[in-house]
C-alpha positions as CSV (number, residue, x, y, z in Angstrom):
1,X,74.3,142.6,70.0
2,X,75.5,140.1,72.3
3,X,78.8,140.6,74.9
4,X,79.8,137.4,73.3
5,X,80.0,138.9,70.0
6,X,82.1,141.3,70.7
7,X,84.8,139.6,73.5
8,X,84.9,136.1,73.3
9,X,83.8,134.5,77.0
10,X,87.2,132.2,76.5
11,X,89.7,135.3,76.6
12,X,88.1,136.7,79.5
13,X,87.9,133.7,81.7
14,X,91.0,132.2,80.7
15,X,90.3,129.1,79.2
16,X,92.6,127.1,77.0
17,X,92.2,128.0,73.1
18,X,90.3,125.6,71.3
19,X,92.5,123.3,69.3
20,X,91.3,123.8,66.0
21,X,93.0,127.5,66.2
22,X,96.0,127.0,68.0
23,X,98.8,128.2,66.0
24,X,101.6,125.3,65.2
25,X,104.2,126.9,67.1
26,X,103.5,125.7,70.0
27,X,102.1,122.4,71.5
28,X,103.1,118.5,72.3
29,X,103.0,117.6,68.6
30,X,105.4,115.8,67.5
31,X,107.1,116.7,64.0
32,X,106.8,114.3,61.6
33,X,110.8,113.9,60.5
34,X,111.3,114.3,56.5
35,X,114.2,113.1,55.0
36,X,115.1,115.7,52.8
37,X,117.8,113.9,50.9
38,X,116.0,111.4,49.9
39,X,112.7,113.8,48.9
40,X,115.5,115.3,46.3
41,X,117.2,112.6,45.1
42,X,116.9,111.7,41.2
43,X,115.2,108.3,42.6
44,X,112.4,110.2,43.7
45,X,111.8,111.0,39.6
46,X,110.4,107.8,39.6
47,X,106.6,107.9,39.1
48,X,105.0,106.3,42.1
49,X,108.4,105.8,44.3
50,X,108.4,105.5,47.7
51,X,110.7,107.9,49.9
52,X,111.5,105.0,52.3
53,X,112.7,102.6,48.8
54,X,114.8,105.7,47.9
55,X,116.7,106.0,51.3
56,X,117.2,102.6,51.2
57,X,119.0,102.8,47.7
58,X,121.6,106.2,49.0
59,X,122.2,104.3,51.5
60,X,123.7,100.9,49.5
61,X,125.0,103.6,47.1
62,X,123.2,104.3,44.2
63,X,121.6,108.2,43.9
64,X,121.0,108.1,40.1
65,X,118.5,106.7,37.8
66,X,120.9,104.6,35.3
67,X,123.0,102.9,38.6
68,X,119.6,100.7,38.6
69,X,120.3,99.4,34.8
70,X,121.0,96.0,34.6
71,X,120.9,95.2,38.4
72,X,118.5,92.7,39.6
73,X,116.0,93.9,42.7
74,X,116.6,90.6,44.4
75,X,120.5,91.2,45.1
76,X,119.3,95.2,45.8
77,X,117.2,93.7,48.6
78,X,119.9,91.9,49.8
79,X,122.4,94.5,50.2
80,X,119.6,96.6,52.0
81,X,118.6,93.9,54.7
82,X,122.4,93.4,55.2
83,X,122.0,97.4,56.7
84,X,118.7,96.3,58.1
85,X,117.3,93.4,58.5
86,X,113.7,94.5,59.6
87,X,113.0,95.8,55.6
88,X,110.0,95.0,54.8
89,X,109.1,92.9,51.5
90,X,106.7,95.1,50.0
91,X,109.9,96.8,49.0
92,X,111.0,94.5,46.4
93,X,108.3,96.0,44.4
94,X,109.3,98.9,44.2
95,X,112.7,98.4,43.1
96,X,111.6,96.0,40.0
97,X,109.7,99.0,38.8
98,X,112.6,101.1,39.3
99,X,114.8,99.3,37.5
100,X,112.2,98.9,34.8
101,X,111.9,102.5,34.8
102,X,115.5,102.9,34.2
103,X,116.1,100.0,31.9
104,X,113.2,100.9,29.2
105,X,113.2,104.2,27.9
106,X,110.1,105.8,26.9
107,X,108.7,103.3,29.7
108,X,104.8,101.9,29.8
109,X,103.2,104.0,31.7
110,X,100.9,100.7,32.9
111,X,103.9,99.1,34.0
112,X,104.7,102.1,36.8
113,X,102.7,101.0,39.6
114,X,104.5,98.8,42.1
115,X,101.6,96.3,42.3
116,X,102.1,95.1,38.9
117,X,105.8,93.5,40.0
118,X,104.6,91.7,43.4
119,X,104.2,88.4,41.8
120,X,107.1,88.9,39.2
């Protein structure tokens, strides 16, 4: 049997800890920020959703499913680049399938997939 087996040469001489089993406590690392309230929010029951589409929809006001009905994702979009201009597009897609989702009741299950409403 080896000293090394027994005592690793790295606590004895001091060297830093390989990274792959330094705890998480400690570090540089930067935490990735998690909005909560959106993560929870009856929006997110949408299959496929995206967190960032769902922040963007407290924040103009609407938190549940049926506020969607009858609404067109155009004038959604609207309202959100009026609180930021730098949304992205990709985003429209995501509110035409929400407001499928809450418009059709049982909904396709084909139709819930934001790619199928880019070109809508």
């Amino acid at each position: 049997m080896a000293f090394d087996d027994i005592i690793p040469i790295d606590a004895l001489l001091g060297k830093p800890k390989d990274p792959q089993y330094e705890d998480n406590t400690g570090g540089n690392k930067k935490k990735k920020k998690i909005d909560r309230e959106a993560m929870q929010s009856a929006i997110m029951r949408i299959p496929r959703m995206d967190v960032r589409v769902a922040r963007d929809l407290i924040d103009i006001g609407i938190r549940e499913i049926y506020e969607l009905q009858g609404r067109s994702a155009e004038s959604l979009m609207e309202e959100i680049k009026d609180l930021r201009p730098e949304t992205p597009e990709y985003r429209l897609s995501y509110l035409r399938m929400g407001i499928y989702f809450a418009e059709n009741d049982p909904p396709e299950a084909n139709q819930l997939h934001p790619s199928i409403w880019q070109n809508v």
